[in-house]
C-alpha positions as CSV (number, residue, x, y, z in Angstrom):
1,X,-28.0,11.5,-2.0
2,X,-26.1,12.9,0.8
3,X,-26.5,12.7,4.7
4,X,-26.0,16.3,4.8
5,X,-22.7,18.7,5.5
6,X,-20.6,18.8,8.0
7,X,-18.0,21.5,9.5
8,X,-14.6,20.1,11.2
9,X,-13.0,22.2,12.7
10,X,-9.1,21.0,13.3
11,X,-9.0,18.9,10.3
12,X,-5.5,18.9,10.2
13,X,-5.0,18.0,13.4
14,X,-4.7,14.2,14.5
15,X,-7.9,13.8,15.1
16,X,-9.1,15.6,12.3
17,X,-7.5,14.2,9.3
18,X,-9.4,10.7,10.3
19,X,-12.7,12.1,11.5
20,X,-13.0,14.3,7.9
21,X,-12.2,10.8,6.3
22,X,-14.6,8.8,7.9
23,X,-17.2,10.9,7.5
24,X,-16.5,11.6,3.8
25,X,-16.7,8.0,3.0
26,X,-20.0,7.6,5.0
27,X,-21.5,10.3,2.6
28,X,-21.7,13.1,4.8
29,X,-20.1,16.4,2.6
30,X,-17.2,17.7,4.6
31,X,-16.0,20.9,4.7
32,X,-12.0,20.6,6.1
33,X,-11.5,24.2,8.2
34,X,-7.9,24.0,10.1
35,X,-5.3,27.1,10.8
36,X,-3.4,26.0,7.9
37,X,-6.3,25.1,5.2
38,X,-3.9,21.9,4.7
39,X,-5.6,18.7,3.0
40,X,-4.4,14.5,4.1
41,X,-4.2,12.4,0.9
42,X,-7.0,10.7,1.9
43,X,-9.6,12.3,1.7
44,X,-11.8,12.0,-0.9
45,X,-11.3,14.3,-3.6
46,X,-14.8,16.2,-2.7
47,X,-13.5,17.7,0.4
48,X,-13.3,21.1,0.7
49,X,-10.6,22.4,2.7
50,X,-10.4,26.4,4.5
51,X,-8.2,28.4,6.0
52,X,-10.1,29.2,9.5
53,X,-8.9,30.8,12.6
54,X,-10.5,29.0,15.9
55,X,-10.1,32.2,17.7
56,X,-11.9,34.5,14.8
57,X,-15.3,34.3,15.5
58,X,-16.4,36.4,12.5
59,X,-14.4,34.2,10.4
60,X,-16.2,31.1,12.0
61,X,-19.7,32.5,11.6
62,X,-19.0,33.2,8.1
63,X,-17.7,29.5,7.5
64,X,-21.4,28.6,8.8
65,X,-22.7,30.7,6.4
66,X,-26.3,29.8,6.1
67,X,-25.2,26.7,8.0
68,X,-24.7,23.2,8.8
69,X,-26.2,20.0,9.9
70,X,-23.4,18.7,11.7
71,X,-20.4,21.1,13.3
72,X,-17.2,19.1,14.9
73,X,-15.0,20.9,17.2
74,X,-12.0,19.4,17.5
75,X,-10.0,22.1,19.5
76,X,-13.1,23.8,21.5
77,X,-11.5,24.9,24.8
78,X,-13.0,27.0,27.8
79,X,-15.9,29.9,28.1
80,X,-14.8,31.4,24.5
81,X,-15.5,28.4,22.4
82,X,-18.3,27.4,24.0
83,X,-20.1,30.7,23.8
84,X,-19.1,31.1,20.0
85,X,-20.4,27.8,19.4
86,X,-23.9,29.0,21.5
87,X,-24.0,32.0,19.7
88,X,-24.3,30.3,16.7
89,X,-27.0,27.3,17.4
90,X,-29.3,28.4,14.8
91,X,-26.9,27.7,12.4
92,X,-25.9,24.0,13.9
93,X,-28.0,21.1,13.2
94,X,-25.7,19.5,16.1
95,X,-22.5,19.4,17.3
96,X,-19.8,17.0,18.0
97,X,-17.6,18.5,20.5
98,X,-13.8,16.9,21.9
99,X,-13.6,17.0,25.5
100,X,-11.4,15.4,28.1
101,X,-11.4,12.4,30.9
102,X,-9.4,14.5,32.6
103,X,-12.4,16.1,34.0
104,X,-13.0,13.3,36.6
105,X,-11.9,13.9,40.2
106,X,-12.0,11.3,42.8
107,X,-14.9,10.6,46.1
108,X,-11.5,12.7,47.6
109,X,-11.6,15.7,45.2
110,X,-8.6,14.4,43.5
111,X,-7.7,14.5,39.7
112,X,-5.3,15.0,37.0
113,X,-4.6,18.9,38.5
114,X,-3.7,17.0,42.1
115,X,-1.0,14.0,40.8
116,X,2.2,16.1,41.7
117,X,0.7,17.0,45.4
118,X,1.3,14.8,48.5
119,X,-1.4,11.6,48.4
120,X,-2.7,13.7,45.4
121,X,-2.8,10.4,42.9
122,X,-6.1,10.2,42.3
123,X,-8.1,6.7,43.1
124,X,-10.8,6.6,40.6
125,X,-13.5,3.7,40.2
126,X,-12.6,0.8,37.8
127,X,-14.2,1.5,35.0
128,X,-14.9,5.4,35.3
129,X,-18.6,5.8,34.4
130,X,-19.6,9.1,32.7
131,X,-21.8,10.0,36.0
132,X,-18.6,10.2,37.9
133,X,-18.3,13.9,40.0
134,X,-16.1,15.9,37.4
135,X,-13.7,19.1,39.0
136,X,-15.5,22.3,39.4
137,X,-15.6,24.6,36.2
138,X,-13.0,27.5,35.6
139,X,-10.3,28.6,33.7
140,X,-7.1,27.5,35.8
141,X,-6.3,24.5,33.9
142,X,-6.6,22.3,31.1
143,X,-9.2,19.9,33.4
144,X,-11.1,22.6,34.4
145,X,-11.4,24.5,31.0
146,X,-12.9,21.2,29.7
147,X,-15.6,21.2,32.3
148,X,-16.6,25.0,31.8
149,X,-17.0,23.9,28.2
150,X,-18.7,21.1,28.7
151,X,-21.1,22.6,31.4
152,X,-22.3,26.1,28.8
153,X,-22.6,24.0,25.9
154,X,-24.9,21.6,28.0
155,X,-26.8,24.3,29.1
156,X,-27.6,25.0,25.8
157,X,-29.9,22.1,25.6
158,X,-32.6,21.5,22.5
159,X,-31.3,25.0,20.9
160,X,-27.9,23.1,20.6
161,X,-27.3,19.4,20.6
162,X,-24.2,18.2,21.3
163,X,-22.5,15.2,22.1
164,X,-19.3,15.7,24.1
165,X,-16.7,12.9,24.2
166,X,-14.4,12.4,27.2
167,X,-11.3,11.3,25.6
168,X,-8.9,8.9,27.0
169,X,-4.6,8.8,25.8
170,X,-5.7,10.0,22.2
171,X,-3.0,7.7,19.9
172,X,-2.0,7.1,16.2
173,X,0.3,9.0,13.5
174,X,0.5,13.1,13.3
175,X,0.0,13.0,17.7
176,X,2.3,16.0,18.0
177,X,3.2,14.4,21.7
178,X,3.2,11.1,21.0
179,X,3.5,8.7,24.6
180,X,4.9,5.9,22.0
181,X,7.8,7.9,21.3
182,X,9.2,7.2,24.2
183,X,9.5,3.7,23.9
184,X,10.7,4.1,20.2
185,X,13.5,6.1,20.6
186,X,14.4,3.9,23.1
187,X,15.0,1.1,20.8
188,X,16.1,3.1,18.1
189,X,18.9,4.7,20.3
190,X,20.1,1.3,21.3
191,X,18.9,0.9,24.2
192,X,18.9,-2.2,26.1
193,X,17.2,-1.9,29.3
194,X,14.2,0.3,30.7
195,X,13.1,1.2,34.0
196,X,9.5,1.5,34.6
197,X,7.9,2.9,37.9
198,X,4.9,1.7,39.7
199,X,6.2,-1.8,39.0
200,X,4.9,-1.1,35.3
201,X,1.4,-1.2,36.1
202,X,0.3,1.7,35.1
203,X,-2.8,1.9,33.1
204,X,-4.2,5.4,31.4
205,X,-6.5,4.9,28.8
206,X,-6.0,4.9,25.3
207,X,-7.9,5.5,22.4
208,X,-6.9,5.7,18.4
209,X,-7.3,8.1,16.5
210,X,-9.6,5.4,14.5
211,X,-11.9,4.5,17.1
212,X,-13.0,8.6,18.0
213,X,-13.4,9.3,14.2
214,X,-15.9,6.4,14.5
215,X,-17.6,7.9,17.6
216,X,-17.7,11.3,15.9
217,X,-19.3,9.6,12.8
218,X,-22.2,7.5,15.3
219,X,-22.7,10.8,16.9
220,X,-23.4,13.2,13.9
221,X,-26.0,10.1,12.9
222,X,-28.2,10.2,16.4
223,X,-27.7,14.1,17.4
224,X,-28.3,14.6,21.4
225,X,-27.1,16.6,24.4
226,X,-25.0,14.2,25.8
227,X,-21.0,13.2,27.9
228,X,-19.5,10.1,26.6
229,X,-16.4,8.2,27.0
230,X,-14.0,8.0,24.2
231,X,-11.5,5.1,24.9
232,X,-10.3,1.5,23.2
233,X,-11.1,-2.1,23.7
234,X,-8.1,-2.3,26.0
235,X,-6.2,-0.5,28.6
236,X,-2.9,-2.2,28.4
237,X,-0.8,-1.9,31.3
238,X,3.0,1.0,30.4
239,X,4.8,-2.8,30.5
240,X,2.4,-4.5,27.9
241,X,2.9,-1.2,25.8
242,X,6.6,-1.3,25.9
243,X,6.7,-5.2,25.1
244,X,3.9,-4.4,22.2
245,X,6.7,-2.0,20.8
246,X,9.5,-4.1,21.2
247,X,7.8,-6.9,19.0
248,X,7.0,-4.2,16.3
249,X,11.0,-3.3,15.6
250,X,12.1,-6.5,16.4
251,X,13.8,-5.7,19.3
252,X,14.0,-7.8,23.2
253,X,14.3,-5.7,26.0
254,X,15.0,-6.2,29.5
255,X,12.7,-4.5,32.2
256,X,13.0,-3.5,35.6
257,X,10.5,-2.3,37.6
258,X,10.1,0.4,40.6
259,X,7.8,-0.5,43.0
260,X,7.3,3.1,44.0
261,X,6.9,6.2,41.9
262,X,9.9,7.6,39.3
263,X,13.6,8.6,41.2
264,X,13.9,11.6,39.6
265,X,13.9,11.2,35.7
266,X,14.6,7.0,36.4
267,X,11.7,5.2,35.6
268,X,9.3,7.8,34.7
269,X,7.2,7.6,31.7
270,X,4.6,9.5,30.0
271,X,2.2,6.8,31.5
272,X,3.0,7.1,34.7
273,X,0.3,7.4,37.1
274,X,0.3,5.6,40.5
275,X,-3.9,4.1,39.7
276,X,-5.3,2.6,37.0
277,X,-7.5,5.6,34.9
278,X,-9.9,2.9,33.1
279,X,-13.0,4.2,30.9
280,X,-16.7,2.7,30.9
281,X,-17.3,2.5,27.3
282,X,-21.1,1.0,28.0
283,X,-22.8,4.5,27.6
284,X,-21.2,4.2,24.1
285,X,-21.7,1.0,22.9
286,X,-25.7,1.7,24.5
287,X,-26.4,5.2,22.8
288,X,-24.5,5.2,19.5
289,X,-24.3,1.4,19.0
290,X,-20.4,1.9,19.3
291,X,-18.1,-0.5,18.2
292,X,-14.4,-0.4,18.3
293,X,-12.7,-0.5,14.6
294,X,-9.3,-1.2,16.0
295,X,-7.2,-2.3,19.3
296,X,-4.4,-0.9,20.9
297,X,-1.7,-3.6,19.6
298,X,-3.5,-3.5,16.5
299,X,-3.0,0.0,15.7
300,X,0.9,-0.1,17.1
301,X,3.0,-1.1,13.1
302,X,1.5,2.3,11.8
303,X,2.3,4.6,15.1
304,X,5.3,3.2,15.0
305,X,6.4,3.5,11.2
306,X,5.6,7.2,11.3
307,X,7.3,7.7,14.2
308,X,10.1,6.4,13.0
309,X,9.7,8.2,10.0
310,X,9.7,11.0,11.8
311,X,12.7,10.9,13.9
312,X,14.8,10.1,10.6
313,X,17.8,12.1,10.4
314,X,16.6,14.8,13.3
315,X,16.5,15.5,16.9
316,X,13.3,14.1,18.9
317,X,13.2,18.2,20.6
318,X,13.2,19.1,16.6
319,X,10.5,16.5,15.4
320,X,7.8,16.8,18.1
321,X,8.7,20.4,19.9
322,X,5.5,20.1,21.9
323,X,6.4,17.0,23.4
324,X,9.9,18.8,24.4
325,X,7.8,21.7,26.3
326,X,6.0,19.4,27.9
327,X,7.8,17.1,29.5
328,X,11.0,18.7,29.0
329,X,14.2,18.3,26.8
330,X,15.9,16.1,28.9
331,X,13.4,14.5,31.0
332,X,12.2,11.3,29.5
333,X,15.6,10.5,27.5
334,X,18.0,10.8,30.7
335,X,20.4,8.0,29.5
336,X,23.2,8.9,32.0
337,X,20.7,9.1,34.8
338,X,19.4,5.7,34.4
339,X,22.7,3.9,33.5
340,X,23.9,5.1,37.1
341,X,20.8,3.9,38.3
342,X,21.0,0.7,37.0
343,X,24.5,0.4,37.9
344,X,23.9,0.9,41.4
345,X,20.7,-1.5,40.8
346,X,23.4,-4.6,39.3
347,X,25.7,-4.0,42.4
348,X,22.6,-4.3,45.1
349,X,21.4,-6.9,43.4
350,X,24.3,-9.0,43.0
């Protein structure tokens, strides 16, 4: 007797190799669609695993088929996906959709889209409920794509219920832009000494890969048209996180701290945000009986294994490209910078 099927879309994604496995093992049978039709060795045996096209609406709707009790979208983006997904209602049970807490703006109208701008840090409230004013809808940027989708599948209502889930610093093996890396290369390069800006306070949300899978598997259980946030039992401050790694390789490392924001490429991290950006997980907890199946710290040996698995004999640029486009080749790994930096730092402090 099984709970149904279900339809993953980007199973071979991050996300998706641990959301096909948890809901395979809570009886649910999962068909596996991904660009590549590629199958993780953990999945049960009974998994089915396609070749699908996100973009290919035809090729979607025939993957429905007659259809399925429980869709989840792990790469939905924008107007597109939402109105492919719409389009197809009678065929889904429910849905399961990934969204972003980058949606939120600020009482100012500030967000994710306004960091780089003067006084543009946003100041959000500590924790960010889910009835927090998100940025207006459109197809600009990444934050505002998320809200368009969010907003047309909503709309949808009873034809279409979906549970969307706002989430934080996604973490955990296959990330193809991993934040850890850049504390692991670090130590695996030799290095010493770290700047961190903002006096290392900065707090952005994480959550493992472990923890959504077990909010996508609650929400296929209690279908409903709702926003929730996806996040883990702790928000560890970018100085916390670098001393977490440092105990996983063995390694001691001394830390100095900005007060202010990044001096070019010193100090800057892929954490570094000026305010904390904490979720409420209470909406959670309250509506799908969520509990977290693993902690930040907890969940850091096996980031950090693969990691280092992956860097083995290969450049960082080479090993996670996407990472390189996004932050830049030479951005977060500006050795010479820092040592001048911190040369100039010994002499003034001396």
């Amino acid at each position: 007797m099984t709970r149904g099927n279900a339809v993953v879309i980007g199973a071979a994604g991050q996300t998706g190799r641990v959301a096909v496995q948890a809901l395979a093992e809570d009886g649910w049978e999962v068909t596996a669609a991904s660009l590549s039709g590629g199958r993780d060795e953990r999945w049960p045996g009974e998994v089915r695993a396609v070749r699908l096209d996100r973009e290919d609406g035809t090729a979607l709707s025939a993957l429905l088929g007659d259809g399925t009790d429980v869709l989840v979208d792990l790469v939905a983006y924008g107007r597109k996906h939402a109105h492919q997904l719409t389009g197809l209602a009678d065929r889904i049970g429910s849905a399961v959709v990934i969204s972003s807490g980058a949606v939120y703006e600020d009482g100012q109208g500030r967000g994710f889209d306004t960091q780089d701008a003067p006084d543009g840090a946003p100041r959000y409230p500590v924790p960010i409920p889910e009835t927090q004013p998100t940025v207006a809808p459109g197809d600009t940027t990444y934050s505002t794509g998320k809200v368009l989708l969010e907003r047309e599948l909503l709309a949808a209502g009873e034809a279409l219920p979906v549970t969307l889930l706002r989430a934080g610093a996604i973490h955990g093996p296959y990330c193809r832009s991993p934040r850890e890396l850049y504390f692991v290369k670090r130590l695996l390069d030799g290095r010493t000494r770290r700047v961190l800006a903002y006096g290392g306070r900065s707090r952005f949300h994480p959550v493992h890969v472990a923890n959504l899978a077990e909010l996508i598997r609650l929400a296929a259980l209690k279908p409903g048209s709702r926003v929730l946030n996806a996040g883990d039992p702790q928000a560890p401050t970018v100085a916390e996180i670098g001393g977490a790694i440092d105990a996983v390789l063995g390694r001691e490392t001394e830390t100095v701290l900005l007060d202010g924001p990044p001096q070019g490429t010193v100090g800057d991290h892929p954490w570094a945000i000026e305010h904390p950006v904490i979720y409420d997980m209470t909406a959670a907890e309250r509506e799908l009986g969520y509990r977290p199946v693993s902690g930040y710290t907890e969940s850091l040996p096996e980031t950090v294994a693969w990691l280092t698995g992956e860097l083995r004999g290969r450049e960082w640029t080479d090993a996670f490209p996407k990472m390189a486009r996004n932050y830049g080749p030479d951005a977060l790994f500006d050795y010479a910078a820092e040592d001048a930096w911190l040369k100039g730092y010994d002499q003034g402090a001396g």
